[in-house]
N, C-alpha and C positions, 0 to 999 in steps of 0.2 A: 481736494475731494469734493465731488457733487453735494451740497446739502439739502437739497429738494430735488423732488421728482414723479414725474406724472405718469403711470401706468395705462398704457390706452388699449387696455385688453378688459377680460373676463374672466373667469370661471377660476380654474386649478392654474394658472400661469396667474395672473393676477396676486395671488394669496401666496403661491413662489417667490415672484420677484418685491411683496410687502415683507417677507421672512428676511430677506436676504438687507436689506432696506433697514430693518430695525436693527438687525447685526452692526451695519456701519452706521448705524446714527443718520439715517437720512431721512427725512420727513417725505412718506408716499403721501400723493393725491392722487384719485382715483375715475373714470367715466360709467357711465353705466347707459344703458337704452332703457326706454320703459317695461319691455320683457324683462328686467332682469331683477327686478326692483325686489325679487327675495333673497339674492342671494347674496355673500355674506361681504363682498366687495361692494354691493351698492350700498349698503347699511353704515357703513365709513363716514366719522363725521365728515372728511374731506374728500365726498365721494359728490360728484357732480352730472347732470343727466343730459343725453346727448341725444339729438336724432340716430344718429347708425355711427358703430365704431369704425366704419366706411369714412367718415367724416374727417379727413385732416383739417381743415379748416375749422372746425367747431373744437376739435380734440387743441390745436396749436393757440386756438383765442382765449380758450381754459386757461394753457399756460401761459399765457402771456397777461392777463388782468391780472392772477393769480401769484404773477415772478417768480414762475415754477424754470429751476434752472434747466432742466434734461427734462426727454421724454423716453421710455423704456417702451416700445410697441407690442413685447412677447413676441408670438406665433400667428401664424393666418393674420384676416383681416387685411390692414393696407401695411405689415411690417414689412413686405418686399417690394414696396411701392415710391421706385425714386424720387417720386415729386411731395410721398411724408416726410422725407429727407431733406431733400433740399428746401421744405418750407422750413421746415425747422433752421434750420444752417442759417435762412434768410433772416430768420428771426432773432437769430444769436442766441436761439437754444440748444443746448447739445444734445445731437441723437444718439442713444446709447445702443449703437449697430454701425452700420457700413456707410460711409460715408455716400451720396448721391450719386459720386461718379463712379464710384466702385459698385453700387445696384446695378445703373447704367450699361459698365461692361461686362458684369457678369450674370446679370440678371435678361439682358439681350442673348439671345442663343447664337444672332447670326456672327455678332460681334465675337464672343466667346467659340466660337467651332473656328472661326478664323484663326482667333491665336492659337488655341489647342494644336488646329494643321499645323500653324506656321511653327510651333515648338514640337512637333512630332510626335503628339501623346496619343496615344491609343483613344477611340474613339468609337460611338455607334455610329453606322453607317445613316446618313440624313441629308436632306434639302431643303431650304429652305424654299418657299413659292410662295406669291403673291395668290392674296386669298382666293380674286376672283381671276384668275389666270388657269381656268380646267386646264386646257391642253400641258399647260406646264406640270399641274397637278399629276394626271396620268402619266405624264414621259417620269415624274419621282418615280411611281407604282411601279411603274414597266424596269424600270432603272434598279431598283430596291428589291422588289421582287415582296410580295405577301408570306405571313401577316406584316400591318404597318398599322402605327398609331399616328394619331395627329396632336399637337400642341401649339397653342396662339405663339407668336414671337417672343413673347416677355410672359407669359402666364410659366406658373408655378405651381406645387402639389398635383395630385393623381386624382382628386377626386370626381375629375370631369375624362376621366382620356377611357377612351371605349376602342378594345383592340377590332380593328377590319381586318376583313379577310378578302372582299373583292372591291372592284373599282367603286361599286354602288354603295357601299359601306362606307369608304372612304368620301366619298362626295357626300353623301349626308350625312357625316361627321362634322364636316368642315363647314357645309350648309347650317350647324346649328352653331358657329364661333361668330356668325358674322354679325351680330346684334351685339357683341363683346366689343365695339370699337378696336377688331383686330383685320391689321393691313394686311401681314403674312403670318404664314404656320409654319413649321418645323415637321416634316413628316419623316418617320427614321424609322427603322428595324425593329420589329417586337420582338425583342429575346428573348423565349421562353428556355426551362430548364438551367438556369443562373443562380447563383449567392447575388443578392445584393447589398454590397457595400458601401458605407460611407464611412469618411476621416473628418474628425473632429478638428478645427481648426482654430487658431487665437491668434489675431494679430497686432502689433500696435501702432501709434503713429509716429514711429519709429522708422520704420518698414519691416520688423521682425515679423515671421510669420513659424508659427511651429505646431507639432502635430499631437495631439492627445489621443492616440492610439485610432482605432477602427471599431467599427459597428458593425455587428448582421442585422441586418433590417428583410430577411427574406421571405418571413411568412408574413403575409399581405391579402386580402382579401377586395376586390376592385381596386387594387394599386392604391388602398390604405392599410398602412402598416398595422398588425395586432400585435405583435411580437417584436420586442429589440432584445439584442444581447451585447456585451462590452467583455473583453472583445472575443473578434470573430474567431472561430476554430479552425480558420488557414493557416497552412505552413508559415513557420516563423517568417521566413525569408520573404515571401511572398508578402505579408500582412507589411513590412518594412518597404518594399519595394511600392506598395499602392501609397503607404505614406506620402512618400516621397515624391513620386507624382501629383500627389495632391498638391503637396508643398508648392512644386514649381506650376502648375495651375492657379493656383492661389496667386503668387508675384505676379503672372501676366496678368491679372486685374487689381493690382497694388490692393489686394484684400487688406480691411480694416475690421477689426472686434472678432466676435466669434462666428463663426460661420459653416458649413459643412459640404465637401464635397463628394457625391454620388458615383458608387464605379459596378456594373454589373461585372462577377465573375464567371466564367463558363466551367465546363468539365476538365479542359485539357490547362486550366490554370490561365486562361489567355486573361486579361481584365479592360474594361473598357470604358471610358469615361463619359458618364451621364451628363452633369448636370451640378451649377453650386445653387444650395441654399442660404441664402446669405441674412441668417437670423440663426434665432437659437430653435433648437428642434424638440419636439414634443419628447424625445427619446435621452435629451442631454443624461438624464440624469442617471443610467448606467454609467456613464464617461466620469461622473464626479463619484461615483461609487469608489469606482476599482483605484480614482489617483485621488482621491479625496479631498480636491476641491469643489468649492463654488466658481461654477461659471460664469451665473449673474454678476456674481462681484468681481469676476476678472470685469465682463462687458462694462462693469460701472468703473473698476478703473482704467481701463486702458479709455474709455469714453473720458474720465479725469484726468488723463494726459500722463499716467503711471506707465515704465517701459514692463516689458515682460523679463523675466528672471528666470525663467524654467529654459531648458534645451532640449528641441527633440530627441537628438541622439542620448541623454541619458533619463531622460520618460519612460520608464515601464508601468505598467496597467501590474495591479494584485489584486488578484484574487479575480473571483468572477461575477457579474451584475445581471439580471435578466430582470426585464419591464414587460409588464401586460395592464393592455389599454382594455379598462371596460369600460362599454358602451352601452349605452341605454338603448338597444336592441336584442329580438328573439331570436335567438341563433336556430331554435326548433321548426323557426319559421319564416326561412327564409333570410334571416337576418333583419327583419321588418322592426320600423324606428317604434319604442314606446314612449310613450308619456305619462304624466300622474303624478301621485305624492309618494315622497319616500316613507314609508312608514318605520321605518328603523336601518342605521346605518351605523355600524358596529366595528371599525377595524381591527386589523388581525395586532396582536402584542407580540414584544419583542421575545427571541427565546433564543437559548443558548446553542451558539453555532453558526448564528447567520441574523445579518442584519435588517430589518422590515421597513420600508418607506412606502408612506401612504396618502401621494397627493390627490387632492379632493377639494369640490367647493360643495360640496352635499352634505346634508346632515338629516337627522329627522325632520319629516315633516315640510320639506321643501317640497316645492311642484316643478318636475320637470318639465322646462318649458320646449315645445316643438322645430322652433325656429332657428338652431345651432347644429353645430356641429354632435353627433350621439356621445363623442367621448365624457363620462364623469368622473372618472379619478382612472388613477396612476398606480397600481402595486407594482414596486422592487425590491428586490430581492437580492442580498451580498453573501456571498461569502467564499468559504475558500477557495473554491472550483466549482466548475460547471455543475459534476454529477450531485454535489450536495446542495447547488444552487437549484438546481431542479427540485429534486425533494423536500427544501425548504419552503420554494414556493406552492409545492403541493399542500405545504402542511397548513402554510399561511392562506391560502384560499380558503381550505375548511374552516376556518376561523374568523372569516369574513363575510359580513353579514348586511347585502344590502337588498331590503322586501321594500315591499309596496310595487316596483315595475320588475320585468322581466331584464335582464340584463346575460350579457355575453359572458362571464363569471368562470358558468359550468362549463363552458364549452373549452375553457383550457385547460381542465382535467385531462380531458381525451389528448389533446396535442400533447401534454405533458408527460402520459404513459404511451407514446405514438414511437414505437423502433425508431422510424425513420428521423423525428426528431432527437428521441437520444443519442442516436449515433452524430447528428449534426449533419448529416446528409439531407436535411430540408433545402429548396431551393424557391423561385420565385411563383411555381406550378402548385406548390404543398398543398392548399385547398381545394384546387381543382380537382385533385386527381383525388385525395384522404379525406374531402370536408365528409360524407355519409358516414365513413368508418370511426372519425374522430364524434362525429353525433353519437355513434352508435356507444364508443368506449365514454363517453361525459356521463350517457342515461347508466353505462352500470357503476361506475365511478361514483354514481350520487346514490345509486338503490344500494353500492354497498357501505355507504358512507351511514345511511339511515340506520340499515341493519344492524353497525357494529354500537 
């Protein structure tokens, strides 16, 4: 087993993967930048200050003056970035994720849609193009047919991709990657009206790869998730069936540790293969809900060279998990980012009938700083099904208390008394089409909250 290990993250994943760290007896070391110097991972006596968590090189010299055995990278930042990988590997540190060449081939789209073709898996229609190749660009368009999004070759998460609708859209889309050091893009089908899917994946270096059920990941606001649930409310058959897909996905890029593969589903049940993520996901922690593991500490043992013990085929998920990301944004306004100090942050307690988790790197009195990502904590929510996991988390939001900024909070009130979500007919549109109505039912949801 790993007995040291270097965290090159922040926030609410940082203070996870120290939780998980002290479980197994492993001594965390920690990074920080100088914006972060209040929060509760830079105050670490083995907490060490870095230019930008951008920084493999500063982050791998840490470990290495340090003989920090593994480095845990979390989420975002350089975790999907093969050459954090293979510095490490170089160094004879172990990376607790995907081994370099498994980034490589799965974390490459053009690599990846090859094998996907060459194994016959269901897929969004896409092309790859050389960035500055217009004429090739148009003949995708023409080829694909609008709306189409664009993606760098190797880029990751949704927080940059802006759906087009004409060719001028699409050219100055692409016109703004070209300062990313990106050769070509990925331009493929915007699929509106979808469930979006992902299967949670664990592999070792064994070559076992097996599947911890499905995600809804469908309510999303600019292709950032607000909402996850474990698992999805697809027909059995079907949720088994994307499994499995994933599974054999997974072995075309000899996937190694945890990882997650992306599937949009349509109306007529058709499903369609996005995209892998090949780290752990801001959303893992419905997935340790309902099968009540630690994922970190699978990553840190299969990363320790432990094989897996579990079987897809008899993995059932119990009970039900639903995760809402609040963000240190005005949902009344646009969704507009705030900052400031927290003046009081109160999480909700445990109560009989359903389980509370409440990741966070906030406390009183902290100053949110501007230059991150808006997510600041984590409420989930267990228990025995969907409809009581719903009303628990209603109950636990009223109970949750973070002032000082404006936050997204109240705004899943409304989604949470929203028909269309109760029934689980939300799809990857929800916002666009309910965000007013779901404003509308949050502002009485609180004026009757006051009243009572």
């Amino acid at each position: 087993m790993i007995e040291s290990l270097l965290i090159a993250n922040r926030g609410e994943i940082a203070l996870r993967i120290e939780k998980t760290c002290i479980k197994l007896g492993i001594k965390p070391y920690f990074v920080f930048e100088s914006a972060d110097t209040e929060l509760p991972h830079a105050k670490k006596k083995d907490a060490f200050q870095i230019s930008s968590y951008m920084s493999a090189e500063e982050i791998i010299s840490i470990a290495k003056k340090n003989s920090i055995e593994a480095i845990h990278p979390g989420y975002g930042f350089i975790s999907e970035q093969p050459k954090f990988s293979k510095l490490s590997e170089e160094e004879g540190i172990e990376f607790v994720g995907p081994s370099s060449q498994t980034m490589e081939k799965l974390g490459d789209k053009q690599k990846m849609l090859m094998n996907v073709s060459f194994a016959n898996l269901p897929r969004i229609p896409g092309k790859m193009v050389d960035i500055n190749d217009e004429k090739a660009i148009l003949d995708a368009a023409d080829e694909l047919f609008f709306p189409l999004i664009v993606k760098g070759r190797e880029s990751g998460g949704g927080r940059q991709i802006k759906v087009n609708q004409t060719k001028e859209e699409l050219l100055k889309s692409i016109s703004r990657l070209e300062n990313e050091e990106i050769s070509e893009v990925f331009i493929s089908k915007f699929m509106t009206n979808v469930k979006h899917i992902e299967v949670q994946l664990l592999g070792d270096k064994k070559g076992k790869i097996i599947a911890l059920s499905n995600r809804d990941c469908s309510i999303q606001r600019r292709f950032q998730k607000l909402v996850e649930e474990a698992p999805s409310s697809l027909p059995i058959a079907l949720q088994k069936e994307i499994e499995y897909t994933a599974i054999r996905a997974a072995y075309l890029g000899d996937y190694l540790n945890a990882g997650t593969i992306e599937f949009l589903v349509d109306q007529q049940s058709n499903y369609y293969f996005m995209e892998v993520n090949p780290r752990l996901q801001v959303e893992h922690t419905v997935t340790e809900e309902v099968f009540g593991v630690d994922l970190v500490e699978w990553q840190i043992r299969i990363a320790s060279g432990e094989e897996i013990q579990m079987e897809s085929d008899l993995l059932k998920p119990k009970g039900h998990a639903i995760q809402i990301r609040i963000n240190a944004e005005d949902p009344f306004n646009d969704f507009s980012g705030t900052t400031g100090k927290i003046t009081s942050c109160i999480p909700p307690s445990e109560s009989k009938g359903y389980k509370t988790r409440f990741d966070t790197f906030v406390y009183s009195g902290i100053t949110i700083p501007a230059i991150y990502d808006s997510m600041i904590a984590k409420l989930i929510i267990y228990a025995k099904n969907r409809d009581i996991a719903i009303k628990s988390m209603l109950e636990a939001i009223k109970h949750t208390q973070i002032e000082g900024i404006k936050t997204t909070l109240p705004f899943f009130e409304g989604i949470l008394h929203h028909p269309i979500f109760l029934e689980a007919n939300h799809k990857t549109n929800y916002l666009n089409l309910y965000t007013d109505d779901l404003l509308k039912l949050s502002t009485l949801c609180s004026f009757t909250l006051q009243k009572s």
